[in-house]
VOBA-1610 file (N, C-alpha, C; in pm, whole numbers, padded with zeros to 5 digits, always signed):
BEGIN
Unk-00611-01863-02609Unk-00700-01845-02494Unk-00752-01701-02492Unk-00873-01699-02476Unk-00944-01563-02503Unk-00930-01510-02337Unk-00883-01378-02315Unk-00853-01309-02196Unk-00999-01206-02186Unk-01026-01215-02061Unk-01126-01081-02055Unk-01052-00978-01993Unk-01037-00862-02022Unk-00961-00722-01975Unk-01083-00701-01883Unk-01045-00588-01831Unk-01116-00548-01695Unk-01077-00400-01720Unk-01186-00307-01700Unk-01107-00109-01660Unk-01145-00070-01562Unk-01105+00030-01510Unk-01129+00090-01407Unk-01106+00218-01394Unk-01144+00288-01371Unk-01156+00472-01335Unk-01136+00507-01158Unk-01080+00651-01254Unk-00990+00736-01125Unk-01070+00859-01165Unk-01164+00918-01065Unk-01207+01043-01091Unk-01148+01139-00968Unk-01039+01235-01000Unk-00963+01325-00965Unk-01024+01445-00941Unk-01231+01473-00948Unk-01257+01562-00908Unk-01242+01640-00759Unk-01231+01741-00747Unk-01261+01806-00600Unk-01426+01772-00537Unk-01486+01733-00611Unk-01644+01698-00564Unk-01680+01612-00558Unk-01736+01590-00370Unk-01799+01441-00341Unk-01878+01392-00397Unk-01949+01338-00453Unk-02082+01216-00504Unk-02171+01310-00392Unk-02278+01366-00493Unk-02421+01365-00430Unk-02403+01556-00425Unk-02279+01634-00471Unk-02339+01791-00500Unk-02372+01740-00672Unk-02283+01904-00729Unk-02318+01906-00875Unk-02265+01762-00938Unk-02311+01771-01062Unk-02279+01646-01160Unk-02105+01730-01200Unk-02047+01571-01197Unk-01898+01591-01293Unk-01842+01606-01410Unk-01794+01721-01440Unk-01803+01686-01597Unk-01722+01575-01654Unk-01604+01534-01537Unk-01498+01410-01576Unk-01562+01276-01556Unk-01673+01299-01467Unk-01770+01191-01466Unk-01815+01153-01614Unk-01854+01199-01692Unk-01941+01255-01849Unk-01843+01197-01927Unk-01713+01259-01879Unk-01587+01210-01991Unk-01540+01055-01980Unk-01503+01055-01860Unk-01502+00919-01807Unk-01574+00775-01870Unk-01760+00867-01899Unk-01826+00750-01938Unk-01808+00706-02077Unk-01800+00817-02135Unk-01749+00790-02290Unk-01628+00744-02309Unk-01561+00712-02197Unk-01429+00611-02249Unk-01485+00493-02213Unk-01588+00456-02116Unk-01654+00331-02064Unk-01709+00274-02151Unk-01771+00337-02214Unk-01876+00309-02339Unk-01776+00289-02404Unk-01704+00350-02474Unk-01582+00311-02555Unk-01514+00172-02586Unk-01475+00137-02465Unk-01416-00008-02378Unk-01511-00074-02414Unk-01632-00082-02334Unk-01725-00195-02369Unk-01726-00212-02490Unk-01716-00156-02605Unk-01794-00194-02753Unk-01674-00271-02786Unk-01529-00271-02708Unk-01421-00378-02737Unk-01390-00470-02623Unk-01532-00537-02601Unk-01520-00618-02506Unk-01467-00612-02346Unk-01419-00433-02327Unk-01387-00490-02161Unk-01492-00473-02100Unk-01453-00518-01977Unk-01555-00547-01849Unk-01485-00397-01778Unk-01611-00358-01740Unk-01632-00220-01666Unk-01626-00240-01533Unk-01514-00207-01429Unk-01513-00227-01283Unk-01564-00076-01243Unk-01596+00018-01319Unk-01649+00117-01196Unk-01574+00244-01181Unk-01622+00310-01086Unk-01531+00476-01111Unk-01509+00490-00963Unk-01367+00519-00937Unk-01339+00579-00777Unk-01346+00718-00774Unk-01456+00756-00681Unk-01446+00880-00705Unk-01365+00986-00556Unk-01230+00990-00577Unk-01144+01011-00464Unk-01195+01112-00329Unk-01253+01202-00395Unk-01340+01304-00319Unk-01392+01240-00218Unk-01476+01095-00230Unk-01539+01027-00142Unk-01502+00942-00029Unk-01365+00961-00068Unk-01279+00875+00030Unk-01128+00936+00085Unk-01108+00874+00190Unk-00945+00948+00305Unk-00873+00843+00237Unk-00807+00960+00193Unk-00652+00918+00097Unk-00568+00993+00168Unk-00454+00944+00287Unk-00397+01045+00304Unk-00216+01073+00251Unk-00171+01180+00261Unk-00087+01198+00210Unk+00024+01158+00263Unk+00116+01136+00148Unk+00249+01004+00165Unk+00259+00969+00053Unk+00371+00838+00071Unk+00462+00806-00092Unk+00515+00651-00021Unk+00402+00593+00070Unk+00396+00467+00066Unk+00223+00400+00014Unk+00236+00319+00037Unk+00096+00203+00010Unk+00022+00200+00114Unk+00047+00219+00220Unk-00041+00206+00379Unk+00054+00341+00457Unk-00077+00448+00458Unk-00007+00553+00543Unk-00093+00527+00697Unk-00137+00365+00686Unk-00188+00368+00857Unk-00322+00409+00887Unk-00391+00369+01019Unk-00516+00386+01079Unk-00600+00511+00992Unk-00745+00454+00919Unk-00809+00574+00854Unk-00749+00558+00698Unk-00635+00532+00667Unk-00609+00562+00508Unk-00688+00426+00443Unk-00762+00538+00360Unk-00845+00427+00251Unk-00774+00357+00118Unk-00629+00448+00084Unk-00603+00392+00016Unk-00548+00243-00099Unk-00516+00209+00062Unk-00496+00026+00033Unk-00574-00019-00045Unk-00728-00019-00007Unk-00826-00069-00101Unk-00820-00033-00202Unk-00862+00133-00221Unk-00868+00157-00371Unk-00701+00128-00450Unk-00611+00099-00387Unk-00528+00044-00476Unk-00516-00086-00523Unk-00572-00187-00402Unk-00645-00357-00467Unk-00685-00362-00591Unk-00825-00224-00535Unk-00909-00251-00663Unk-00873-00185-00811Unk-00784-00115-00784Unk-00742-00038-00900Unk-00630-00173-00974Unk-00528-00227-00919Unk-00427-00320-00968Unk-00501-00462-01034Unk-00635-00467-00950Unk-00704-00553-00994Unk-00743-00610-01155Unk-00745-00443-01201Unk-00789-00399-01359Unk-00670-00420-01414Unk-00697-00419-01547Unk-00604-00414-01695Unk-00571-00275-01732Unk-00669-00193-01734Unk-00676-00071-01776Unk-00702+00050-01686Unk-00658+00099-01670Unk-00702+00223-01581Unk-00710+00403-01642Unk-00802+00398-01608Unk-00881+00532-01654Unk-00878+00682-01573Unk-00770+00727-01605Unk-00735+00813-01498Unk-00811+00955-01543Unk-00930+01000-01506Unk-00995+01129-01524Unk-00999+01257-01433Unk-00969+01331-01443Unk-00907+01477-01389Unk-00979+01609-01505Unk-01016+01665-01375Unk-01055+01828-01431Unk-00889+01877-01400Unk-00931+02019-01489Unk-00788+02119-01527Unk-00785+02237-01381Unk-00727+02233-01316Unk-00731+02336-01184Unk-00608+02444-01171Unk-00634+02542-01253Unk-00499+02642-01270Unk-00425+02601-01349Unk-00465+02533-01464Unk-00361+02468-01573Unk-00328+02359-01492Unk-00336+02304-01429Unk-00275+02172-01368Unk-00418+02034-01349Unk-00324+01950-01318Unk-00402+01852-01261Unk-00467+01875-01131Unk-00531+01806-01101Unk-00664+01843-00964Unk-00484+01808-00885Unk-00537+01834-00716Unk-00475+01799-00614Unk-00462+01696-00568Unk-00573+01627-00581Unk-00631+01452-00552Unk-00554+01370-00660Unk-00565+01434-00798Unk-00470+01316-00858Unk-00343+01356-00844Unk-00282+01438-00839Unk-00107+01466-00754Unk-00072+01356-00670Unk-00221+01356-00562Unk-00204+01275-00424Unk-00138+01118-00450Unk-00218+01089-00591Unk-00274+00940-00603Unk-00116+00927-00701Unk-00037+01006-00769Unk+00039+00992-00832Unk+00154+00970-00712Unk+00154+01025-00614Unk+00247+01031-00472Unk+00209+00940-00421Unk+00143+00843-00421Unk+00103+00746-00343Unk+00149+00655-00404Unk+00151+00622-00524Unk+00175+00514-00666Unk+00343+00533-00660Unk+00400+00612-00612Unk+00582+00652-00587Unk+00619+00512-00483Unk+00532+00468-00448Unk+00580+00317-00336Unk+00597+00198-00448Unk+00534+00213-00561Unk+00530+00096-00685Unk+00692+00055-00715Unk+00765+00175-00695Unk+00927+00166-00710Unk+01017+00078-00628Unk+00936+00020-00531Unk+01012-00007-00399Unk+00947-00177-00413Unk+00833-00159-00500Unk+00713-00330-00459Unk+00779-00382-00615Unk+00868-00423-00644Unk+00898-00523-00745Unk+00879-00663-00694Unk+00866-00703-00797Unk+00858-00880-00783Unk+01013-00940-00841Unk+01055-01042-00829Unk+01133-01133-00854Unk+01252-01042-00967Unk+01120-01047-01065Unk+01208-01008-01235Unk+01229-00836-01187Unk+01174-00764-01134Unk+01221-00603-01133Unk+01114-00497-01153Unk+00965-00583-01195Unk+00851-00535-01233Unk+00770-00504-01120Unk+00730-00384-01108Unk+00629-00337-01041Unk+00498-00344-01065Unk+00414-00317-00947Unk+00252-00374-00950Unk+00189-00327-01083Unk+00190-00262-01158Unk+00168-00156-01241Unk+00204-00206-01380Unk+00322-00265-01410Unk+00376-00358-01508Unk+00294-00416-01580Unk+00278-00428-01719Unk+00188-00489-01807Unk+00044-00445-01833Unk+00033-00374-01717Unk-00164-00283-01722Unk-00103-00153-01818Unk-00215-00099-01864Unk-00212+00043-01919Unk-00324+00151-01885Unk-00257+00235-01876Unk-00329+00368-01828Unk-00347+00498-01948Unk-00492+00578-01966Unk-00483+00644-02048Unk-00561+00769-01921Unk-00544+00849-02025Unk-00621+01006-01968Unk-00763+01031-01999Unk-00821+01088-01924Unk-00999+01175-01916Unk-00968+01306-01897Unk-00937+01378-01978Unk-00885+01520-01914Unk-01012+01632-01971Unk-01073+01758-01868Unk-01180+01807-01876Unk-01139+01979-01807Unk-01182+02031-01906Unk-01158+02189-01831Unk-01241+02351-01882Unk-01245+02436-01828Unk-01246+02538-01904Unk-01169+02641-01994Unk-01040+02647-01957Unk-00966+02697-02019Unk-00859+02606-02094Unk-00752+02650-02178Unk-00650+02553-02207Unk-00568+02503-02123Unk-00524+02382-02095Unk-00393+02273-02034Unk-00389+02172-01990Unk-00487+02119-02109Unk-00540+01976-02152Unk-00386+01877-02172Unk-00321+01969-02293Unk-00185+01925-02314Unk-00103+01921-02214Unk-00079+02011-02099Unk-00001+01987-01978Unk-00031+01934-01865Unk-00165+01913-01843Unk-00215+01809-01751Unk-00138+01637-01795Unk-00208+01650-01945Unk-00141+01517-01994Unk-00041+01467-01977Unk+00056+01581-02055Unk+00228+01540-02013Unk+00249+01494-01877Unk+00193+01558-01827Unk+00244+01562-01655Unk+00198+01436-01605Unk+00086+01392-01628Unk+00033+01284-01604Unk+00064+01153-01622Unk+00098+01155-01799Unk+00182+01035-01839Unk+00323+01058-01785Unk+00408+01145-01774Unk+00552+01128-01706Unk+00527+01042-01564Unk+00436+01079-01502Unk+00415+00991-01351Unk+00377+00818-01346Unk+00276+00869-01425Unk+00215+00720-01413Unk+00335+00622-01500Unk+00404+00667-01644Unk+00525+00579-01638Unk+00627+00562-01600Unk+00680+00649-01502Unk+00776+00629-01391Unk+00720+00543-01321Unk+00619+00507-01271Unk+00568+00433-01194Unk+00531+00264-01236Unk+00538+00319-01370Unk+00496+00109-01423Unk+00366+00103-01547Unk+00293+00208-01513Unk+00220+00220-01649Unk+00278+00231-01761Unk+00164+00184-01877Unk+00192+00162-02016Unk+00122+00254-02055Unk+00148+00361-02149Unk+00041+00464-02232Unk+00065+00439-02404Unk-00116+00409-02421Unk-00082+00374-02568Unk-00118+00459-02630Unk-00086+00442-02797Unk-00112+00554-02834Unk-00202+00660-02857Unk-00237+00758-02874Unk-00348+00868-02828Unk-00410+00793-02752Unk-00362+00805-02595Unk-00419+00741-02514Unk-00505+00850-02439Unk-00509+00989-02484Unk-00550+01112-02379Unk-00671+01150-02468Unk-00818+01186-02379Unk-00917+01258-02466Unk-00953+01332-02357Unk-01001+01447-02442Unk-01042+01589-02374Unk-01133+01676-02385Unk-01160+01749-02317Unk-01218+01878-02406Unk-01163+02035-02280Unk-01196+02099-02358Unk-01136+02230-02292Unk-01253+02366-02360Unk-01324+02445-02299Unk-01355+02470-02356Unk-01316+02663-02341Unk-01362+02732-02363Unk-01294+02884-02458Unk-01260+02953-02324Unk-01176+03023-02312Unk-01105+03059-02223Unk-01228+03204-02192Unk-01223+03207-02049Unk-01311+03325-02003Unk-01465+03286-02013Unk-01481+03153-02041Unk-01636+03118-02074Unk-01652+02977-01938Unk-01768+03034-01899Unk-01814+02917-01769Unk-01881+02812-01794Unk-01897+02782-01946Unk-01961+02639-02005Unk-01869+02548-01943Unk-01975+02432-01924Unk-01891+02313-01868Unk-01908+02204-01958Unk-01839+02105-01950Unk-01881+01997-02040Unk-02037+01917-02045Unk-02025+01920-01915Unk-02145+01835-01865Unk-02267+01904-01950Unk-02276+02060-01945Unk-02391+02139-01963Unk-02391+02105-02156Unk-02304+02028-02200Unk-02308+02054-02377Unk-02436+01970-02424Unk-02502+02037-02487Unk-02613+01937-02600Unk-02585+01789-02610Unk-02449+01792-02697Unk-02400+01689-02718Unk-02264+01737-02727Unk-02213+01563-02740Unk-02047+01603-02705Unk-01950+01578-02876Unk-01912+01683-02856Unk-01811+01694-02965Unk-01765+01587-03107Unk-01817+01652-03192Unk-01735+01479-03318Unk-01577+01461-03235Unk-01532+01589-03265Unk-01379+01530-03250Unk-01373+01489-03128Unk-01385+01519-03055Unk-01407+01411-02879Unk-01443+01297-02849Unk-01549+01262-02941Unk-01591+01156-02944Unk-01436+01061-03025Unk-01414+01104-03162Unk-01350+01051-03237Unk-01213+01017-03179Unk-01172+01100-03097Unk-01062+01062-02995Unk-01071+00994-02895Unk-01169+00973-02828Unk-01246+00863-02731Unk-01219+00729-02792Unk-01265+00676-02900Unk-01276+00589-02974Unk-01139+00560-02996Unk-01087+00632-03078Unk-00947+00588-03088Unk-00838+00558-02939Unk-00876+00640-02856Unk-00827+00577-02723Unk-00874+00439-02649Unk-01020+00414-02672Unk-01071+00289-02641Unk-00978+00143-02679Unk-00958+00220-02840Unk-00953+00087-02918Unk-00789+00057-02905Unk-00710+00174-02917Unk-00589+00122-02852Unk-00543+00087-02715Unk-00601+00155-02603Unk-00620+00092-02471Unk-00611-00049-02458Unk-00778-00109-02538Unk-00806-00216-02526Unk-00723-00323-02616Unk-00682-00292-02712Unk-00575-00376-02839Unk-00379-00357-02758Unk-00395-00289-02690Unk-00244-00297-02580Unk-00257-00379-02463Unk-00416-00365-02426Unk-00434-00455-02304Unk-00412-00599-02304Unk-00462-00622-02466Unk-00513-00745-02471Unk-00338-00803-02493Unk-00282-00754-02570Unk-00129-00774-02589Unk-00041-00798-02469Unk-00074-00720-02350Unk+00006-00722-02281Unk-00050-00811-02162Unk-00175-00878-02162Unk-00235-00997-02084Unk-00205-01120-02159Unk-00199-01106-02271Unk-00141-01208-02293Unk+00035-01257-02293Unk+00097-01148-02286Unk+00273-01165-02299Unk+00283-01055-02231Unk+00330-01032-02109Unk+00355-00910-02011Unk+00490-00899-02060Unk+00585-00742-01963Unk+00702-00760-02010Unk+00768-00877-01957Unk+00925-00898-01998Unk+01030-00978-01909Unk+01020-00940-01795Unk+01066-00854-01729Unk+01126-00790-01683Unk+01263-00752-01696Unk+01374-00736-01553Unk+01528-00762-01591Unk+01594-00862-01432Unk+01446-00964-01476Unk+01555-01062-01345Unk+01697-01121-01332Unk+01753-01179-01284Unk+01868-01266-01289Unk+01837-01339-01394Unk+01743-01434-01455Unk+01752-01529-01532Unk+01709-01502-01672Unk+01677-01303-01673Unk+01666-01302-01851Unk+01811-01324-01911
//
């Protein structure tokens, strides 16, 4: 039975829709583009800036929190596309938030022991000016698989560019061979784990394995 995967994006910028252009927006799309040429279906980019996420380490922090939805629509997908600019060597603040919010996944098991998160996979969009591309990452994948995500292999693409220089990604001619070439290779394993794991999720560790 042929499965259609589904992705979805997390844009972790500090900037609402409608100032400057994103450069994780840019990065983001080249994993979209990516996906599509292996058949997934593109659900779209949340762009958190635009919406009241408020802070907590449940699923419903109550009257005003938007997050319920964007977590529907995010669990909805196969794949999730988690994109973040570099802010002091770290991850943005917004994706911290969304990683503290995803800490309730521990508590929402089903039957077998598996959380909402179980069997989908998550890769990185990581974008900056200086170096800590590599420690955004780490940090990133330690959360999201505590939480139930799957990270496949070179699942992280980036760019970073020269330390003390205010080029942004967005502003490049064109974007990088090797960026690209790591894009691709993240697409294609994304989408070749997705398809694996829609079709045969884990066990879990219910009573009856």
């Amino acid at each position: 039975m042929l499965v259609t995967l589904k992705a979805i994006a997390i844009n972790a910028t500090l900037k609402p829709s409608g100032k400057e252009p994103s450069s994780t927006d840019k990065m983001i799309d080249l994993v979209a583009d990516g996906l599509r040429k292996h058949g997934v279906e593109w659900a779209g980019t949340i762009r958190l800036a635009d919406h009241v996420i408020k802070p907590g380490v449940s699923s419903d922090e109550g009257d005003g929190d938007e997050w319920p939805a964007l977590r529907k629509r995010i669990l909805e997908a196969d794949i999730l596309v988690f994109g973040s600019p570099i802010w002091l060597g770290q991850l943005s603040s917004l994706g911290k938030m969304v990683l503290e919010r995803m800490d309730a996944f521990l508590s929402e098991t089903d039957d077998q022991g598996r959380m909402p998160s179980s069997g989908k996979v998550a890769v990185a969009a990581i974008v900056g000016n200086e170096d800590g591309a590599h420690r955004v990452t780490a940090d990133l994948f330690q959360g999201l698989n505590d939480v139930g995500w799957t990270i496949p292999a070179a699942g992280a693409t980036y760019w970073v560019g020269e330390a003390m220089n205010k080029k942004d990604f967005k502003d490049l001619p064109q974007v990088p061979d090797e960026v690209a070439a790591a894009t691709e290779t993240l697409a294609r394993n994304a989408a070749h784990l997705a398809g694996l794991l829609a079709a045969k999720t884990y066990p879990g560790t219910g009573k009856d394995q």
